[in-house]
N, C-alpha and C positions, 0 to 999 in steps of 0.2 A: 627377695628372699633373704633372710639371716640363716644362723649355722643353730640357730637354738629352734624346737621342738612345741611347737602347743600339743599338750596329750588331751582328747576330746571324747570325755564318755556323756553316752545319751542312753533313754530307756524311752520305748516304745511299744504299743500294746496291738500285737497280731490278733486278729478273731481265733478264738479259741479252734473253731471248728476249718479253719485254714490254715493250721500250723503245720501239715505235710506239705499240703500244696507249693505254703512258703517256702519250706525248703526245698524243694524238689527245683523251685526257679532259681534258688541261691547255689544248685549243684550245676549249674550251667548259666553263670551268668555270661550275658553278652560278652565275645572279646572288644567290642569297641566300647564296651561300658567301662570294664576293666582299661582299658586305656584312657580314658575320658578321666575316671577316678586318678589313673597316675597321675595323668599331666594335670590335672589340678593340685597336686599334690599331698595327697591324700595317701598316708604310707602305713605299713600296719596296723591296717582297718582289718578288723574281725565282729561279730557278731556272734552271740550267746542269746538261748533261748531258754524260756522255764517250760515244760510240758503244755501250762495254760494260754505261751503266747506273748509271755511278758520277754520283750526284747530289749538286752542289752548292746548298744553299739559302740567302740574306741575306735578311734585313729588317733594318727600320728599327723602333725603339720608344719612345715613351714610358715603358715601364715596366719593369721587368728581364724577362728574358727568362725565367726561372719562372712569373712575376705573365704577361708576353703567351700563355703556353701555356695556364696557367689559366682564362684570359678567354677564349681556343675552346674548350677542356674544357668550358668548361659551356654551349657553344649545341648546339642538336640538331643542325644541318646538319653539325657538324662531324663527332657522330658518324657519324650519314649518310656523310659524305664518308668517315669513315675506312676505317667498311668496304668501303666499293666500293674504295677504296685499298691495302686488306693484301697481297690476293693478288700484287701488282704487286714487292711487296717483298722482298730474301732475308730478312730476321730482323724477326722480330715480325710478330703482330696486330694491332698501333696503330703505325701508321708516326708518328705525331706524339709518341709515348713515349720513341722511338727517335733524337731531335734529340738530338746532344750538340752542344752549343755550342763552337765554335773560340776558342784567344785569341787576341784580336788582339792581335798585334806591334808594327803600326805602319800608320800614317793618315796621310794628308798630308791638312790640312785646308784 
């Protein structure tokens, strides 16, 4: 790990018709998923929604954001979490395959 930050925004598209559902599992996520998250290093992740479904996700990293997706690939909860997560989604089976990473433009630091 280094002392500098990858900032990691991604957009994702919930089915319109499963946009409570989805949150109602984001108001109780697992604690060992929540851990799982930390110890990859995944740090001020938050997540924003638009009424239709259209998901906004950031974190924060230590590591690049290839190497942070990596580091949940390989814990089980993650898989766990992902399948309870698919059907939630319009494209793909593994919503966390499905992250394209945004560029950032600009920061004011």
């Amino acid at each position: 790990m280094n002392d500098s930050l990858t900032r990691v925004a991604f957009f994702l598209q919930v089915r319109s018709e499963k946009v409570e559902e989805y949150k109602e599992h984001h108001s109780n996520v697992w604690p060992e998923m929540l851990e799982a998250l930390s110890d990859a290093g995944w740090r001020n992740y938050s997540l924003f929604m638009r009424e239709d479904g259209l998901l906004f996700g950031y974190f924060e990293t230590p590591y690049s954001f290839e190497a942070a997706l990596e580091k949940m690939a390989s814990k089980s909860v993650n898989t766990r979490w992902q399948q309870l997560m698919a059907p939630y989604f319009v494209h793909g089976d593994h919503p966390d395959q499905m992250m394209v990473q945004l560029e950032e433009v600009f920061h004011l630091d």
